[in-house]
N, C-alpha and C positions, 0 to 999 in steps of 0.2 A: 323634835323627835328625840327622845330622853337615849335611844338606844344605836343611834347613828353613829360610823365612827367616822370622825372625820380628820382630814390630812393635814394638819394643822403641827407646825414644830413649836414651841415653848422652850426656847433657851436661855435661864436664867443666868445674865451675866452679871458685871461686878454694876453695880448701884449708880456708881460718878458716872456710866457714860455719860454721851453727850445727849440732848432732849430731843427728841423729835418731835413733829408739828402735830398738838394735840389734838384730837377726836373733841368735838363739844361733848356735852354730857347733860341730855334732858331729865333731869328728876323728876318721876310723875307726881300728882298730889293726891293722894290716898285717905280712904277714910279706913277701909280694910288694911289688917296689917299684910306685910311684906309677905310672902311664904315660898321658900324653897323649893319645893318639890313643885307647885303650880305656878309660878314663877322664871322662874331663874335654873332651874336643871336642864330644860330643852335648850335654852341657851348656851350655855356651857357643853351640852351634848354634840349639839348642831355644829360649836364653830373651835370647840379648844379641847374637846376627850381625845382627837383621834392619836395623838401622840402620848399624853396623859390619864391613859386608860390604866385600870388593874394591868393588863395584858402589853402594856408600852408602855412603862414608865420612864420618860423621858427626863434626864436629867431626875432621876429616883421622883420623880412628884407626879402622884396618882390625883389627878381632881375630881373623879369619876365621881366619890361621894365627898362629902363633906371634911369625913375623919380625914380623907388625903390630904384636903386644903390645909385643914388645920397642921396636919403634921408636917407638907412641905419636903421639897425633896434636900439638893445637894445647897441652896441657898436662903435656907432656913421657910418658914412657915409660907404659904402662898396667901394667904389671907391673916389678916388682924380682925378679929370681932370688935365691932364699932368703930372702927378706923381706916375705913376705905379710901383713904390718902396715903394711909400708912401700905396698904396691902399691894405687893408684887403683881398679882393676879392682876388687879384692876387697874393699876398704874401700866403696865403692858399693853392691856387691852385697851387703853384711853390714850396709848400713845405718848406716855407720860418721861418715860422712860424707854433706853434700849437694853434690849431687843425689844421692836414689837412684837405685838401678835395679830396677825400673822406675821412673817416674817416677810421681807420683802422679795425673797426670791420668789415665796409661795403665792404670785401675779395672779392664780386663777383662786385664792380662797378670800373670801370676803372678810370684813375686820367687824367686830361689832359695831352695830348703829348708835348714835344718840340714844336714841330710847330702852337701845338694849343696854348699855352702861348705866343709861338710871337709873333702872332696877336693878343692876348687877350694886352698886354704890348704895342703893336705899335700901341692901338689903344685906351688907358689911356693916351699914353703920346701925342698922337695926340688931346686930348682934348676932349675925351670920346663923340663926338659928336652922337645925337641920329637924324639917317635919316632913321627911318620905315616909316615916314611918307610922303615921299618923294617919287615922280614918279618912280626914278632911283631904289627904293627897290625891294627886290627880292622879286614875289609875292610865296604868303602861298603853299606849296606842300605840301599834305599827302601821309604818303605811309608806309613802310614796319615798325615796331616798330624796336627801337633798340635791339639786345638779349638778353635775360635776364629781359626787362623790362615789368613786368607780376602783379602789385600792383592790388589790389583788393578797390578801391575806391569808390563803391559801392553796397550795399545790400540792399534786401526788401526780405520779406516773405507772403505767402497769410495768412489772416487772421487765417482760423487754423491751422498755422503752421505746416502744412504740404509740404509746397511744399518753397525752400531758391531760390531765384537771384540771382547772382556776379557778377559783373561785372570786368572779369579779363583780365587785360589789355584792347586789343579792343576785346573781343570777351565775350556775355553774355550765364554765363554756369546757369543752372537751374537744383536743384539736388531734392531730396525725402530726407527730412528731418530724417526721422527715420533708415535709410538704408543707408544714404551715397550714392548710385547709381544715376548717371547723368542721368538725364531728357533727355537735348536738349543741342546741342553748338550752339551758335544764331552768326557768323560772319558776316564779312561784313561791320564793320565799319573801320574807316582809321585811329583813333585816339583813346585816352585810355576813358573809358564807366566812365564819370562823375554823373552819378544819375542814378537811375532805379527804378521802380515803378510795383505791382502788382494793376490792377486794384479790388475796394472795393469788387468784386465777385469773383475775381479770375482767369476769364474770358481771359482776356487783360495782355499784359504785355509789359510798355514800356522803352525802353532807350533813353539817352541822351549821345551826345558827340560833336565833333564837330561841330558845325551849326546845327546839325537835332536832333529830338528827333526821333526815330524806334519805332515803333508798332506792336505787335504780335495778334493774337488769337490765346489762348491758350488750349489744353486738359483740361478738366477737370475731376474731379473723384474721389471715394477715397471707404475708408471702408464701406461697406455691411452690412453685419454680421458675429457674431462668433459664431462657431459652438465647441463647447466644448463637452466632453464627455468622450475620450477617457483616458486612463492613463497612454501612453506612446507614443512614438513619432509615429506621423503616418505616415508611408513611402509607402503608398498604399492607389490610389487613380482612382474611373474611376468612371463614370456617362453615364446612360442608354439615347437609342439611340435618347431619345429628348428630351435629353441634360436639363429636369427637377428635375432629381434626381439625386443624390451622393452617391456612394460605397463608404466610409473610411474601413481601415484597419490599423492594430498594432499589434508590439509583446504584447499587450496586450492580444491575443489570441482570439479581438471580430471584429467583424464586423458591421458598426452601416450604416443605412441607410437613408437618408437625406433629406425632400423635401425643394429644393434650394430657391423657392418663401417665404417661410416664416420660413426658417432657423430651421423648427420641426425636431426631431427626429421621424423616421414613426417606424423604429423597431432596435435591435440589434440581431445578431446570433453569437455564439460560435463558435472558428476556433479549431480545432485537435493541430494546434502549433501556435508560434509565426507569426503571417502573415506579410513578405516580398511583397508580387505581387498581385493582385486583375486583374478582367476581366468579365464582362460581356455577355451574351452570344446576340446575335442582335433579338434576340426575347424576351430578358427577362427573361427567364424562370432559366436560369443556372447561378450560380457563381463561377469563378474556382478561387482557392488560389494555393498560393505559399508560401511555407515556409521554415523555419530554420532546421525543419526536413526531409530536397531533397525532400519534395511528394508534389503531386498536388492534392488539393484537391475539386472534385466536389459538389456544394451543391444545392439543391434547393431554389432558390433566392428569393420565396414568405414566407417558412418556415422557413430555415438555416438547412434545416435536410442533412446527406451527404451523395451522391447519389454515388459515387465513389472514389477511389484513382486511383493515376495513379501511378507508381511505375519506378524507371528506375536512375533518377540525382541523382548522388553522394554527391554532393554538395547542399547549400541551393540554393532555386529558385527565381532567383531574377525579373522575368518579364515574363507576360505570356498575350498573343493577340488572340480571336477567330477571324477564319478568316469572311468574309462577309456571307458566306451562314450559317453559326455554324456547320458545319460539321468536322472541325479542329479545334487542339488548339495549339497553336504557347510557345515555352517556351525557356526561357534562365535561365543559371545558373554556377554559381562559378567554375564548374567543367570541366567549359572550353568548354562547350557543346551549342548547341541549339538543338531543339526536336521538331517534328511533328507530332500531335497525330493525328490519327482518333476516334473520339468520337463515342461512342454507342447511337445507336437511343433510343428515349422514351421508347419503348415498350421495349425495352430491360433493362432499368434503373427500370423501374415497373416491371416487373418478376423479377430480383433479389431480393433474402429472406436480403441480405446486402450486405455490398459495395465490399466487396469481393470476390462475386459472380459474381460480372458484368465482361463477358469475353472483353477485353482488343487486340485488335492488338498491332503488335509490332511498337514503332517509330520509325519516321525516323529520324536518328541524323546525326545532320550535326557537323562535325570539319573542324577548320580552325584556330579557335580564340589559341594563346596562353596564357592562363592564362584565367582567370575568366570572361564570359560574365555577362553584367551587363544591358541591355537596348536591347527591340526591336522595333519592329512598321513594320504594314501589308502594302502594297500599296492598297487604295481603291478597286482594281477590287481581293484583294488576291492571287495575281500570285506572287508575290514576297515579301520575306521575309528581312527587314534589323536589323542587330544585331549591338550592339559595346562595345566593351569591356576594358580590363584594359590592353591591346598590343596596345592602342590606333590609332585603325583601325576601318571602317566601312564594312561588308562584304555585300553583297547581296547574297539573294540565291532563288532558283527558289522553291516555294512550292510545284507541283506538284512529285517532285523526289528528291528533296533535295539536287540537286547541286549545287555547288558555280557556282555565274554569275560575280559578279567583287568584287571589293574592293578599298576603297579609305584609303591609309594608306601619312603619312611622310605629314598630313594636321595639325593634334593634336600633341603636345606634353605629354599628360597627357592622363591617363584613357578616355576613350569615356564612358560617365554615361547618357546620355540620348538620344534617336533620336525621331524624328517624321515627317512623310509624310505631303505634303501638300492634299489639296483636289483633287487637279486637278490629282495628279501623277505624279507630273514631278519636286518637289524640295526636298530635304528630310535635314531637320535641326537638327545639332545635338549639344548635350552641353559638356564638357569636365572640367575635374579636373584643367588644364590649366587655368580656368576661363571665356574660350573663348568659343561662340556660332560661326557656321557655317554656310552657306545654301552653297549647292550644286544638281547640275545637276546632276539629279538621273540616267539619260541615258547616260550620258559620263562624270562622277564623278568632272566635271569639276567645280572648287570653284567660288561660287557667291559674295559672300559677308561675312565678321567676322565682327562680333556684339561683342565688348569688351568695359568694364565698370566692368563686377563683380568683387568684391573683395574676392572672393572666389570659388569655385568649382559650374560648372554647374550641377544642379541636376534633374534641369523637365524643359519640352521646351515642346510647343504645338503650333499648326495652330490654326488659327480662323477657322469656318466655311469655309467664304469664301475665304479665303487663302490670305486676302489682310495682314493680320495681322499676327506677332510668339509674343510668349510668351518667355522669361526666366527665371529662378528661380532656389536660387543655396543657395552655404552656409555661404552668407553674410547677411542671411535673407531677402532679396529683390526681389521682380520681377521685371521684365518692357517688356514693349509690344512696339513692333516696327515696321517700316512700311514695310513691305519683296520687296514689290521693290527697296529700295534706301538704308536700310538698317539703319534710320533716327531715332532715339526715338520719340513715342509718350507720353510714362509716366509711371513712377515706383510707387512704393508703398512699405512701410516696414512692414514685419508680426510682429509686437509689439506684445510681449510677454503678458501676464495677469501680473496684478500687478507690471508693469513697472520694470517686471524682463528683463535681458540682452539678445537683439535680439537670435533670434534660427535660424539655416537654414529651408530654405522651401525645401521640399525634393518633393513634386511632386505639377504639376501646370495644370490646362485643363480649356480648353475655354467651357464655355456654348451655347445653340444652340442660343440665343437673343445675343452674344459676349461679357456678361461679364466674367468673373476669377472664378475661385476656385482653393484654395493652401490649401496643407498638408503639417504642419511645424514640426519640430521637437519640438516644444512649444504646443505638444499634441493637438493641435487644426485646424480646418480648417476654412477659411475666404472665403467670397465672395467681389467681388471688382465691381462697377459697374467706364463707365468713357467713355464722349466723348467728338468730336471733334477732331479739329487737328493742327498743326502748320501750321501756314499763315500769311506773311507779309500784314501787311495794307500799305496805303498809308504813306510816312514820313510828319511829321512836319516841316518844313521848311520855306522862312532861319533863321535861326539866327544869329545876329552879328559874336556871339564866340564863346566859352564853351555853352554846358549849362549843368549848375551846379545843379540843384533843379527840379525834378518835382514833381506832385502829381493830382493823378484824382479826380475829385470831388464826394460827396459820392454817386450819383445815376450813376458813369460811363461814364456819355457825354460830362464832358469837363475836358481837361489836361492843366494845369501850367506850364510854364516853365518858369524858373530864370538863369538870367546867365548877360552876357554883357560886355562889351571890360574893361580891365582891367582899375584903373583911369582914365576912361573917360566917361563910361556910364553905367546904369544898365539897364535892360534889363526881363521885367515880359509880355509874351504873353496866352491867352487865346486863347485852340483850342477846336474846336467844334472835337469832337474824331472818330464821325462815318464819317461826308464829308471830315474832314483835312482840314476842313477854317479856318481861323484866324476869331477868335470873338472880341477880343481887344488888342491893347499893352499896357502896363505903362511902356511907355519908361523914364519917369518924374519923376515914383513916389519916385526913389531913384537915387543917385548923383554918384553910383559906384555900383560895379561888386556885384547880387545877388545870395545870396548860398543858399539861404532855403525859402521855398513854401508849404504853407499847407494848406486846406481849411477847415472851421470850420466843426464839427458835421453836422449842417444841410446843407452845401453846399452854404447860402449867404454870407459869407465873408471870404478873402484870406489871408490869415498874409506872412508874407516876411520878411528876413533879407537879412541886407546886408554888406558892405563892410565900407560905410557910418557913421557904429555904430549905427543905428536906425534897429528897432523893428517897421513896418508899419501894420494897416488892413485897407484892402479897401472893400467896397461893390460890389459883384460880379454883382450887375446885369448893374450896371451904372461905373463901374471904380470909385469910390471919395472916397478920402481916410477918413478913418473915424475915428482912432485912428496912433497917433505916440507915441512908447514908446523909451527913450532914456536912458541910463545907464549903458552901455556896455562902455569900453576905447578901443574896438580893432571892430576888423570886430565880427558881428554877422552872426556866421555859421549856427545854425541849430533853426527849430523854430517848435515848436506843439502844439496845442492844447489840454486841458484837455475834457475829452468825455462828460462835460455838457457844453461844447461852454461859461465858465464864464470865465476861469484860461487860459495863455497858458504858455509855457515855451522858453526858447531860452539860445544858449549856441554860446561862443563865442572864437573868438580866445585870449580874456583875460583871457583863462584858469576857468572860472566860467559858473555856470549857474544861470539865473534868473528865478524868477517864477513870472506872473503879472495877475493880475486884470484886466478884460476887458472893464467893464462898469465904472468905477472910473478912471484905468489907473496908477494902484499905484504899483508900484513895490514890492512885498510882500515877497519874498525870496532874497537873494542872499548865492547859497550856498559855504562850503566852495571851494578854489581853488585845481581843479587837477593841475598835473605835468606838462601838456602843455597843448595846446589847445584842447576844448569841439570840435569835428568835428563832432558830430552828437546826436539828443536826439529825443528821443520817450517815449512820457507820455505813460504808461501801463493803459490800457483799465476799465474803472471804480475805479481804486486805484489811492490813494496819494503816486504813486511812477515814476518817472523818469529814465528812461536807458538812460545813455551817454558813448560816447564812446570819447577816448582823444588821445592825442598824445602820452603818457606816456606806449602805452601799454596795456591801461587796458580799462573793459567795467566795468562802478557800476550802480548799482542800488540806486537811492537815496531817503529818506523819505522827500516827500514835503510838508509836511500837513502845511497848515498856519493856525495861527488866525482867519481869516475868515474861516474858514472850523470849528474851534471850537466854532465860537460865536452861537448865539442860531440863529435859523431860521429866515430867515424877518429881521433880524439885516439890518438896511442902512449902520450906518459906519463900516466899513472893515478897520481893525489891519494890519502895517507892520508888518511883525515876523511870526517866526514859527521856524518846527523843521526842518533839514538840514542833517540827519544823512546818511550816506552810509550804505546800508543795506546789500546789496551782493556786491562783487568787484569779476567778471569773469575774469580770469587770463588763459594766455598760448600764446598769441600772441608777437610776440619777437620783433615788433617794431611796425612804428606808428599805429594806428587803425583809418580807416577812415569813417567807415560806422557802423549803428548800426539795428537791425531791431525785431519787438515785437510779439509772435503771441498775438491774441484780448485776452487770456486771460491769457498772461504771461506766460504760461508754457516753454515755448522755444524763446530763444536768437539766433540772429545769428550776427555774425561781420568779417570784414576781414578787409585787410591793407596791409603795405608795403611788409609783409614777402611772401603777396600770398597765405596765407591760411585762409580756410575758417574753423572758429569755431561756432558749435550749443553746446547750452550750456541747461541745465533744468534748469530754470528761479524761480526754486523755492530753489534749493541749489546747482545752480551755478556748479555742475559737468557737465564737457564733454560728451556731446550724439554722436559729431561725430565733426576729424579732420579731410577738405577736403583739401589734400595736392593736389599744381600744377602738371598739368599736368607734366611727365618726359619729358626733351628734347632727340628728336630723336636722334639715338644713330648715330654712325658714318658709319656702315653699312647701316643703313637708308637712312641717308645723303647720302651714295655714290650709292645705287640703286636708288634718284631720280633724280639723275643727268641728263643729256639728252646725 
């Protein structure tokens, strides 16, 4: 696959090393001659471009095409025509010489075979001739990625850094910055995702990869409010029948009542013990708790005065549901039990002198469960009862008499901690210590859908209103809301602790009657979430030549960049109108080779570009002419940004440095010091003299830009080369190259990712890890053999 990139290092050392244990080398016997392009390019694609690409030129040698090989980077020519004994490339790859290729750290990349050196050799010594360009060449096929080939070669983040982008491999994942929990997996491209781009609201989210740039509309959404008060975890939670108020609950022994629209406290009431379970009665009037001490306890829910106990569970109570008329009260508890009360009418709660006066039927207790129930939920019409517990089973049971009706067991591996009915009555969703959410067919337990992403125990799960929506929330600190038909994410969110203490689990989650969120975290507080929209492809951008390596939308939204273009032959800058999908202009001109970086200034009139060429270009967006050329890079210029007064910009290159320049003058004012390998991406931090670049070396820094001109006095005309250059934070954990970098607007969180596949968020103000998103696992071998056909 000619266009794959793969992870592969090439470090041309000095010549005398020592030899390593050569590769055989099967030379086929041909009667046709040798040819490059059919031949011998998918090879080179497959197992040595990933570091020796136009776009990574590792130790300066492009092998992508031909002209690279010939030219060679820092240790002269990679190939000798007719002398493939003589040639670098193949001696590496034959193991002839050190370094090999692959190198030996790089354990998971294959080395060529026998048969691939044959023709890599019988087709040096045939004269290395270059016929891509040639009728007889095989044309471009995309298709399955090689295994293992998963690099992360592009990142963006929405402005406030709430919501990360990767692009991993070909497939763009989109995560919840503060929780780690996956957003959306965006497939469907045929090639590995070279650029990606959040639109300036957030809105939009687009990719680049081969010929097309993709186009999303995107969820949007985020924190409400925080509702603080309590002083212990609150793991009890319900909100009255229209869905405007909030019951909290905690072993703090209180109960605090909420109005959701403006986040007030209306009142608090004292619980008898630690409160476990809360419940509402569907008129209002009654709250029943559940506690650490087995009882239920009745309260008047306009006062908190308490109207009765209910007396019976051995155990504490951990879940308790009034049915639809409030004539019963539904309970589960540790003791292995569920329970059905009949409740005493008013008149009989008001004649009692106190609560232990109020005569009491006996319940009806249902067993079945082994071990501790922990979760229940009513079906709408109150005919049946669903429990689940730590036997990790679902029971049903008919409320009228108390019978078991079915069970859905050998679905969970772990405790069942959560359930909840849909509206309609007909899906019942549960969440599990397993980490894994369910939907299943309430009528014949039949499994709909598993919802998996959390990195820890499912703790609260709810329906939307209208059932088009579930909620989950567990002990990874995270929710996320999904679509119940397809079973699809719409968008998560992390319960961020107070005082950027360390996430908590959210222990109970409900939908409001308008469909925003409410969560109780174990970070003693509860959040409201508002958040819409939903995933939709727009129309693509297309075609483009090649790659495309750069995008960026402009600041009002409506038109998208993209940079890219055939390797040493052409560069490649189009303007797209983003809501029709028209082409608004090309600058196919305005540079001489392949463009990697595209930014548009602060106000949206001009484009800066780098490229391959070693030029630094801006052009005026409304008429294409170019208006500034800055030149002082010696290698390809990868990445280019603007400082947020539209005077400074910055660009970072594969000569290992960054520069910092003056717009209006054109004077190069920085050059800071060199990282380890090549700058592959930078981002000027939003209102500060600071730059994030990310290198080849591994690492993301932070750097102090401040020039001369930033210190002279105001109005100064002449602008000072010079300034300060210093590395202020160096973000570290990435175990090779790093390809992508991205800023929220006000620097508090970093994110980057690269060859190793993992995605690192970092806190931008001291450089600690907020969150490592490791790749996906690969399917296991029983996987593999149940998808067989």
């Amino acid at each position: 696959m000619r266009h794959a990139l793969c992870l592969v290092a090439l470090l041309l050392l000095a010549a005398d090393a020592p030899a390593p244990t050569p590769i055989p080398v099967t030379v086929p016997t041909r009667t046709e001659p040798i040819s490059y392009a059919n031949d011998v390019a998918d090879i080179l694609a497959n197992k040595c471009v990933g570091c020796h690409s136009a776009a990574l030129a590792e130790s300066k040698l492009d092998i992508e095409e031909v002209a690279g090989m010939l030219k060679g980077g820092k240790h002269g020519p990679a190939i000798v025509p007719g002398k493939a004994e003589e040639s670098l490339l193949f001696k590496m790859a034959a193991h002839r010489v050190e370094p090999v290729m692959p190198p030996k750290d790089k354990k998971n990349n294959e080395p060529l075979t026998s048969d691939e050196l044959g023709l890599l050799k019988l087709w040096i010594d045939a004269g290395a001739k270059d016929d891509s360009s040639e009728e007889t060449a095989k044309p471009i096929e995309l298709g399955t990625l090689p295994p293992g080939v998963q690099p992360i070669v592009a990142v963006d983040m929405t402005a406030s850094g709430e919501r990360v982008a990767a692009g991993r491999a070909n497939v763009v994942q989109v995560y919840d910055a503060a929780s780690g929990l996956e957003i959306a997996s965006l497939g469907g491209h045929k090639d590995i995702i070279q650029s990606i781009r959040f639109s300036p609201d957030g809105k939009r989210l687009a990719a680049g990869s081969y010929q097309v740039v993709t186009l999303w509309n995107v969820p949007s959404g985020g924190l409400d409010k925080t509702l603080a008060g309590h002083t212990d975890q609150v793991k009890a939670l319900t909100l009255s029948a229209d869905g405007k108020t909030a019951f909290s609950a905690a072993p703090d022994k209180t109960v605090r009542v909420w109005n959701l629209a403006d986040g007030k406290l209306v009142r608090q009431m004292n619980a008898p013990a630690p409160v476990l379970a809360v419940s509402l009665s569907p008129d209002g009037k009654t709250l029943a708790l559940g506690g650490q001490d087995n009882l239920i306890s009745l309260l008047n829910a306009a006062d908190g005065k308490l109207t009765a106990t209910l007396k019976g569970h051995t155990g504490p109570v951990n879940g308790l549901a009034f049915t639809p008329d409030g004539t019963r009260l539904a309970s589960v508890s540790s003791d292995a039990s569920a329970r059905i009360w009949t409740l005493p009418a008013e008149a009989e709660l008001q004649a009692a002198k106190t609560p232990d006066d109020v005569k009491l039927a006996d319940p009806v207790v249902l067993s079945g469960h082994k071990g501790p129930v922990q979760t229940l939920a009513l079906t709408p019409d109150g005919q049946l009862l669903v429990t689940g517990g730590d036997d990790a089973t679902v029971r049903l049971w008919n409320v009228a008499d108390g019978k078991a009706v079915s069970a859905i067991e050998g679905q969970h591996s772990g405790p069942v901690l959560a359930v909840a009915v849909s509206p309609d009555g007909k899906t019942v969703l549960t969440g599990s210590a397993d980490k894994n959410a369910r939907l299943f067919d309430l009528a014949t337990g039949a499994l709909r859908t598993t919802l998996t992403g959390h990195n820890g125990p499912i703790q609260g799960v709810a329906f939307a209103p209208k059932g088009d929506r579930v909620v989950t929330a567990g002990g990874d600190g995270g929710l996320k809301v999904w679509d119940t038909a397809d079973g699809r994410g719409v968008i998560a969110f992390g319960h961020s602790a107070p005082d950027n203490a360390a996430i908590q689990p959210v222990l109970k989650v409900a939908f409001a009657s308008d469909g925003s969120l409410v969560s109780a975290s174990a970070d003693k507080t509860l959040k409201t979430w508002t958040f819409e929209g939903s995933w939709s492809e727009m129309k693509p951008l297309a075609p483009h030549v090649f790659r495309v390596l750069s995008i960026d939308f402009s600041p009002d939204g409506k038109l998208l960049a993209a940079g890219g273009g055939e390797p040493s032959r052409s560069g490649e800058i189009k303007l797209w109108d983003v809501e029709k999908a028209t082409l608004v202009r090309s600058l196919d001109s305005l540079h001489s080779d392949t463009v990697f970086g595209v930014r548009f200034s602060p106000d949206g009139t001009k484009l800066a570009s780098g490229a391959a060429d070693k030029f630094l270009k801006v052009t005026n967006v409304a008429d294409g002419k170019e208006l500034k050329s800055f030149e002082g890079h010696t290698h390809h210029v990868l990445a280019v940004d603007w400082k947020s007064d539209g005077e400074e910009l910055v660009s970072g290159g594969a000569d290992n440095v960054i520069k910092v320049w003056d717009f209006d003058s054109g004077e190069q004012l920085l050059t800071l010091p060199p990282a380890g390998k090549q700058i592959t991406a930078v981002r000027w931090v939003p209102g500060k003299s600071e730059v994030a670049g990310a290198s080849g070396d591994n690492l993301v820094r932070f750097w102090n830009v401040t020039t001369n001109a930033e210190a002279a006095a105001k109005g100064q005309r002449r602008r000072r080369v010079g300034g300060s250059g210093a590395v202020l934070r160096t973000f570290s954990g990435p175990s090779d190259y790093v390809f992508g970098v991205a800023v929220s607007k006000d620097g508090s969180r970093i994110a980057a990712g690269g060859a190793d596949s993992v995605l690192f968020i970092w806190n931008g103000q001291n450089a600690q890890v907020i969150r490592k998103i490791e790749p996906p696992a690969p399917p296991s071998a029983t996987q593999t053999a149940s998808a067989k056909p």
